[in-house]
N, C-alpha and C positions, 0 to 999 in steps of 0.2 A: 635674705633667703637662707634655709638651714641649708650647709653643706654636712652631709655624714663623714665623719672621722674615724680611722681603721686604727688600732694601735698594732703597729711592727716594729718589739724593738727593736729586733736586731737589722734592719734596716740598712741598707750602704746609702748616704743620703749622697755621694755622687755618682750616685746611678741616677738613670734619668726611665729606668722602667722598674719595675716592682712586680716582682710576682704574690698573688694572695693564696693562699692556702685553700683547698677546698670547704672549708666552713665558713671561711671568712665571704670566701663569693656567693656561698649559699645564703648568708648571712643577708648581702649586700643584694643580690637578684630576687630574692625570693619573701625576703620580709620587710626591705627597703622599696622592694621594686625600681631599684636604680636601671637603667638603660645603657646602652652604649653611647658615652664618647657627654655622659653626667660628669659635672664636677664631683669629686672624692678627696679628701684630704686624709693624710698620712702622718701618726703622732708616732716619734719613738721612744717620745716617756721621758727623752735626757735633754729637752729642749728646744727642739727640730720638728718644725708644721712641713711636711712635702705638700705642695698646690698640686695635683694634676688631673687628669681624664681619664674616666672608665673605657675601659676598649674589652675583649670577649674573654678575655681572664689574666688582666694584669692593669695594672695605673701604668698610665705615661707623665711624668713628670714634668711639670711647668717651672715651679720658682719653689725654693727653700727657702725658708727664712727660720733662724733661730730667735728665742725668747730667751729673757732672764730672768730667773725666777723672782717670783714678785715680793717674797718675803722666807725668811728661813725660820717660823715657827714649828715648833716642836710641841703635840700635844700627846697628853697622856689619857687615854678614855678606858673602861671599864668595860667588860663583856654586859650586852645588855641581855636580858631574856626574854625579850619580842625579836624575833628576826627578823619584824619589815621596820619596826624601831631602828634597830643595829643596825640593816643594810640601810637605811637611810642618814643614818649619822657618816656612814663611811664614806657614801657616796659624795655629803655635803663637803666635808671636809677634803675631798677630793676635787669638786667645782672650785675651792677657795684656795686650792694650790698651797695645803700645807704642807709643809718640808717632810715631818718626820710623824708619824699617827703608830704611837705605843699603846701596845694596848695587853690588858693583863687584868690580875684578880687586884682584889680590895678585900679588906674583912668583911665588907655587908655584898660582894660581889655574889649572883646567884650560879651557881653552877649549869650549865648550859653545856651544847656540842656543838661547836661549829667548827667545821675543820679551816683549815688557812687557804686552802685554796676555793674554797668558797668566797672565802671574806677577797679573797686580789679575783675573783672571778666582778665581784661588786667592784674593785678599782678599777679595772678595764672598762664595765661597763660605761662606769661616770665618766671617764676619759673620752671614749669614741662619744657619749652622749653632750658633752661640756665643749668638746672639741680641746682638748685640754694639753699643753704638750709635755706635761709632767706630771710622771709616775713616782707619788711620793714613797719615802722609803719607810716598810712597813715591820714594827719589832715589835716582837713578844718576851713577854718577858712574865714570869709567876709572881713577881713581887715591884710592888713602884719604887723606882731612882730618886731620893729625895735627895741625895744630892744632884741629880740632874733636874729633877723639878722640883723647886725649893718654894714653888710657888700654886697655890691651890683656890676652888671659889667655893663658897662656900657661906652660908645664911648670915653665920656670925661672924663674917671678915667687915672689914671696913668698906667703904661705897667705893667704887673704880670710877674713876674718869678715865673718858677715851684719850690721855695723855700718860699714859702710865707706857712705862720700858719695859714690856712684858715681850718675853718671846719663846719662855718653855713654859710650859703652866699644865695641870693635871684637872681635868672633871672627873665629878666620885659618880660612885655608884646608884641604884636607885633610891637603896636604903639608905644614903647620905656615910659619910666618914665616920669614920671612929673616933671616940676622944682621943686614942693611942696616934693615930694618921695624922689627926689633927695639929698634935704637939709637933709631929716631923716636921711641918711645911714653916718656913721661916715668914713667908707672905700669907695672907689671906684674904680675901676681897669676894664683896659680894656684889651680885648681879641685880636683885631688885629687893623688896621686904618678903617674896615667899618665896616658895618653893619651887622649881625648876625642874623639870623633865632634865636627864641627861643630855639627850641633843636637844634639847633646846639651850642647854648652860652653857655649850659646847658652841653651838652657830652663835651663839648673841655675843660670848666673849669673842670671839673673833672680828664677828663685825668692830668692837668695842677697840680693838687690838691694832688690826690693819688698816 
């Protein structure tokens, strides 16, 4: 059975009540249609599921339990210029509990607006939606880290097996890399013989990865 998940980070997880914010109850009463004394789970993003029970505008807390994150991948993605594309690559990556989701221009990158709290508006959602207890840490940056990602996928890399020690690794843009981006990456590996949607490069190496 789904239980809804609230994310509060700042949370005292030894409190055994919670106050929710007036949107978050509107959120929960009125489009949830949660009731009084429903189960509600409590995510604070740093690890910490609170268990407890809806009561007339606060959770009563049952049981905490902490998680360990399941993997410390760090990926580097690309402004896309669909935004149900984009919100959907962020969200995935967010169900699959990646550590670190860099995101920034490429040369074939298309110029688009989206501001940052839209895009962490999209990581809360997937959170309370996934029931998720980690809020990955999100950076922007105008230029890719190739020495922090030294490793890239890409048509003309070599074939990956699901054995590969991969745990930073960067998806290009739509227009695919540049010959210039290309020579950065010390790695390169590809995912099938065509061509790949950005989330889709993005969710299949991971599956491939974890």
């Amino acid at each position: 059975m789904f239980t809804p998940t609230v994310y509060t980070p700042d949370v005292d997880i030894g409190n055994n009540k919670v106050n929710l914010s007036a949107s978050k109850l509107h959120h929960i009463k009125n489009v949830l249609r949660l009731r009084e004394n429903s189960d509600i789970n409590i995510s604070n993003g740093k690890g910490h599921i609170m268990y407890g029970t809806l009561k007339e505008d606060f959770v009563l807390i049952n049981n905490v339990k902490e998680f360990q994150k399941p993997n410390l991948i760090k990926i580097f993605i690309p402004f896309l210029r669909e935004k149900n594309r984009f919100r959907y690559l962020i969200e995935k990556l967010v169900e699959l509990n990646v550590a670190e989701i860099h995101i920034g221009e490429t040369h074939n990158t298309q110029k688009i607006n989206i501001k940052s709290e839209k895009i962490e508006s999209w990581v809360v959602s997937a959170i309370e939606q996934s029931g998720s207890p980690f809020y990955p840490k999100i950076i922007y940056s105008k230029y890719i880290d190739f020495d922090l990602f030294d490793t890239c996928f890409d048509i003309s890399g070599e074939q990956i097996t699901n054995n590969k020690n991969i745990t930073n690794f960067a998806i290009g843009p739509e227009g695919g890399w540049s010959k210039e981006e290309l020579k950065n990456f010390k790695f390169k590996f590809m995912l099938t013989d065509f061509n790949l949607r950005s989330e889709t490069a993005a969710i299949t190496a991971l599956s491939l990865i974890m």
